[in-house]
Residue, then its C-alpha position, 0 to 999 in steps of 0.5 A: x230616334x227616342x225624343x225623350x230621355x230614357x232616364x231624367x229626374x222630375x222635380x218635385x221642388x228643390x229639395x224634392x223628386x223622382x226618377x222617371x225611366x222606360x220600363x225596358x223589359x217590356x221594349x219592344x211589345x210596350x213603350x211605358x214610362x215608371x216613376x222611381x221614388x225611392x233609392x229601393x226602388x232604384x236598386x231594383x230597377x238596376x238589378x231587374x234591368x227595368x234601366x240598363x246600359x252602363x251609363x244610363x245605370x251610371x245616371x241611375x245611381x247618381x238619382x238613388x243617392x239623391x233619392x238617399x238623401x230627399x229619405x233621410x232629410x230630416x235624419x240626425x245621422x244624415x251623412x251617414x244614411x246617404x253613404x249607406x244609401x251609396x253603398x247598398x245602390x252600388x251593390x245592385x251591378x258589378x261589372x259596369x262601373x259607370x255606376x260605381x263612377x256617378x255615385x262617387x260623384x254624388x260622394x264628392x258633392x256629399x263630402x265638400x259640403x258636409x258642414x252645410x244643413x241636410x236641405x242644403x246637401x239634398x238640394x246640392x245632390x238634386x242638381x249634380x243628378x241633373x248636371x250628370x243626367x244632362x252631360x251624358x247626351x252631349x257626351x255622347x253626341x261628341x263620341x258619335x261625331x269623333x266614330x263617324x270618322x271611322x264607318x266608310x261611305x256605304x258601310x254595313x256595321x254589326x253591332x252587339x247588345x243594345x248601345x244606344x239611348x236606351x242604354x244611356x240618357x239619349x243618343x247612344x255610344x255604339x248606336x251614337x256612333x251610327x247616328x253620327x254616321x248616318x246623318x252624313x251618309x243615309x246608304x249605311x246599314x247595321x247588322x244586329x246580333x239578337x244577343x242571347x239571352x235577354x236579346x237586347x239586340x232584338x227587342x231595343x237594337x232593332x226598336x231603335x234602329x229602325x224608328x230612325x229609319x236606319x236600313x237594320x238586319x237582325x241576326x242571331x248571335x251564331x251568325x256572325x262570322x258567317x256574313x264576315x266570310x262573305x265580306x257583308x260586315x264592313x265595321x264593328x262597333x259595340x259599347x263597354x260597361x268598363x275598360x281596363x287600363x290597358x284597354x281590356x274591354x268588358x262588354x255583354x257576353x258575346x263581343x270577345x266571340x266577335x272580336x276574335x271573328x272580326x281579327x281573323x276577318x280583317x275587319x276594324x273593330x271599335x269600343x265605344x264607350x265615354x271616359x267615364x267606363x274606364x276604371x283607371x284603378x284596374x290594371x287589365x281585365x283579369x280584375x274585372x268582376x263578371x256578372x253571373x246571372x239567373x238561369x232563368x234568362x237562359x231557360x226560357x223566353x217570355x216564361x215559356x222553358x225552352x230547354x230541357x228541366x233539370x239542365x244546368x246553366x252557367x250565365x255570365x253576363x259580360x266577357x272582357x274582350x283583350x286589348x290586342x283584339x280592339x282597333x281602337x276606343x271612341x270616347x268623347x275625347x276622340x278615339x285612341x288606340x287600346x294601349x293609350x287610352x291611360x292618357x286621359x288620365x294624365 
C-alpha cells in the first residue's frame, strides 16, 4: 500500500509550515508530490481535486486555516482574517462536509485561545492540523477491523469511486475495509467501477489495489448488475462525503444506481465512512447540496472531446443513496444500521 501520507504538514518551525499532497490528477501515469503553502493555493488544490476524497479534504482545510493564520501573523485584525481565511476554504466543496467539520475544529482552537497572541494561536492552530492529520489513519484503521467482520471468506467486493489512502490520509474507509479483510483472508478480490467521469475508480482504485497485491477486476460503471445477475459480486462497500441523520447517504454519482442493484440482488450493501461525515444538523438527504461540476469532466478524456460539440451536459458529482437501501454504516465506532446511526450523537 502507499507508505507515505497522501496529505501531511511539513514543519517549517512552530509557528511555520506547508501542506505537502500527491498531485492525484496526475495518478495513475505520474506519482508526484506538491508543496501548498498558501490557504489560496489549498482552495485551489480542493476545488481542481489535486486532493480529493472527504476526509483527506476534511485534513485539507484544517492546514488552509493554519496556512490562514502563518499569512496573517502579524495582522492586527488577526482573529478576523483566519475566519475569512475559514470561510473562503470551506466554499471550495460543498457537499463533503469532512471539510466543513475540520475547519470547525480549527475554529474551536481559534475561539478558546482567542486572548492569547497571534504566534500563540498559529502555533496552537499548527498542532491541532496535525493532531487531526494524524488521527485520521487510526481512524481508519478502526473502520477497516470493525468492516472486515463483514466480507465472507472468498468474497468478491464492488467498490465505487476511489475510497482509499488517496481519499484520506492513509488506509482508506471503503478500501480500509478491504485492507482489513485481506490481511486475514488473501483469496478475497475486488471489482472497481472505473466511476465516470473522472474515473477515480480506474486511475486510483485500481493503482491502489493493485500495488497491494490485491487480486482487482476493473469494470465500467454500466456493469454492474450484469456480474450481481451472475452471482460474482458477494458484497459492496463504497465510502460518503456526508451522512444524513437518518442515515441518507451522499457519495460519488453512481452509488444510488448500485444500491438499488445491490437490493434487487440480495447483496448486502455498506457505507463506510467515520463520524466525522455524519452531519447530525441534517435531518435527510433532501438538505444535502450536490455538487455540479464542469461539462468538460464529461466531454473529454485527457482533452481529447469525446462527444459531439455543442451537446448539452448536466454533471453532478454526488447523488445521495436513501437509507432504506443501505445494509448498514461502518464508522470507527462499529457499524450501525442507517436508522441509528443518531446514537453517536447521544
Amino acid at each position: 500500500m502507499l507508505e507515505e501520507k497522501t496529505i501531511e504538514w511539513i514543519e517549517i518551525s512552530k509557528y511555520n509550515g506547508f501542506s505537502r499532497m500527491i498531485d492525484q490528477t496526475l495518478l495513475p501515469l505520474e506519482y508526484k508530490k506538491v508543496d501548498i503553502k498558501s490557504s489560496k493555493d489549498i482552495y485551489n488544490a480542493i476545488k481542481t481535486m489535486i486532493v480529493r476524497g472527504a476526509p483527506a479534504i476534511g485534513i485539507a482545510g484544517a492546514h488552509g486555516v493554519a496556512l490562514g493564520a502563518i499569512e496573517n501573523i502579524e495582522s492586527e485584525n488577526f482573529i478576523d482574517e483566519i475566519k475569512n481565511t475559514a470561510k473562503y476554504i470551506n466554499s471550495s466543496r460543498p457537499t463533503a462536509v469532512n471539510l466543513n467539520w475540520a475547519i470547525n475544529e480549527q475554529l474551536k482552537i481559534l475561539e478558546e485561545n482567542k486572548e492569547k497572541s497571534n504566534r500563540e494561536i498559529t502555533e496552537l492552530l499548527i498542532q491541532n492540523a496535525v493532531k487531526l492529520e494524524n488521527e485520521d489513519i487510526e481512524i481508519n484503521k478502526k473502520i477497516g477491523e470493525h468492516g472486515s467482520a463483514v466480507i465472507p471468506k472468498g468474497a468478491t467486493v464492488l467498490t465505487h469511486c476511489n475510497a482509499g489512502a488517496l481519499a484520506t490520509v492513509g488506509w482508506g474507509t471503503a478500501l480500509g475495509v478491504i485492507r482489513s479483510a485481506y490481511l486475514k483472508d488473501k483469496t478475497i478480490k475486488v471489482f472497481a467501477d472505473e466511476t465516470r467521469p473522472r474515473l477515480q475508480g480506474a486511475k486510483l482504485t485500481t493503482y491502489e489495489l493493485t500495488r497491494d497485491g490485491i487480486d482487482t477486476t476493473l469494470i465500467s460503471d454500466n456493469m454492474s448488475a450484469y456480474f450481481m445477475k451472475k452471482n460474482m459480486i458477494d458484497v459492496v462497500v463504497t465510502g460518503a462525503d456526508r451522512i444524513a441523520l437518518n442515515g441518507d447517504s451522499a457519495n460519488k454519482i453512481g452509488t444510488y444506481l448500485l444500491a438499488i442493484s445491490a437490493k434487487y440482488h440480495n447483496i448486502p450493501f455498506y457505507i463506510c465512512a467515520p463520524k466525522s461525515t455524519i452531519d447530525p444538523d441534517i435531518k435527510s438527504g433532501e438538505e444535502i447540496v450536490i455538487e455540479l461540476r464542469s461539462k468538460e469532466e464529461v466531454t473529454t478524456v485527457n482533452d481529447k472531446l469525446i462527444c459531439a460539440q455543442g451537446v448539452n451536459i448536466i454533471n453532478p458529482s454526488f447523488d445521495v443513496t436513501p437509507a432504506e437501501l443501505i445494509t448498514g454504516i461502518i464508522t470507527e465506532y462499529g457499524i450501525f444500521k442507517p436508522n441509528e446511526i443518531y446514537k453517536l450523537f447521544e
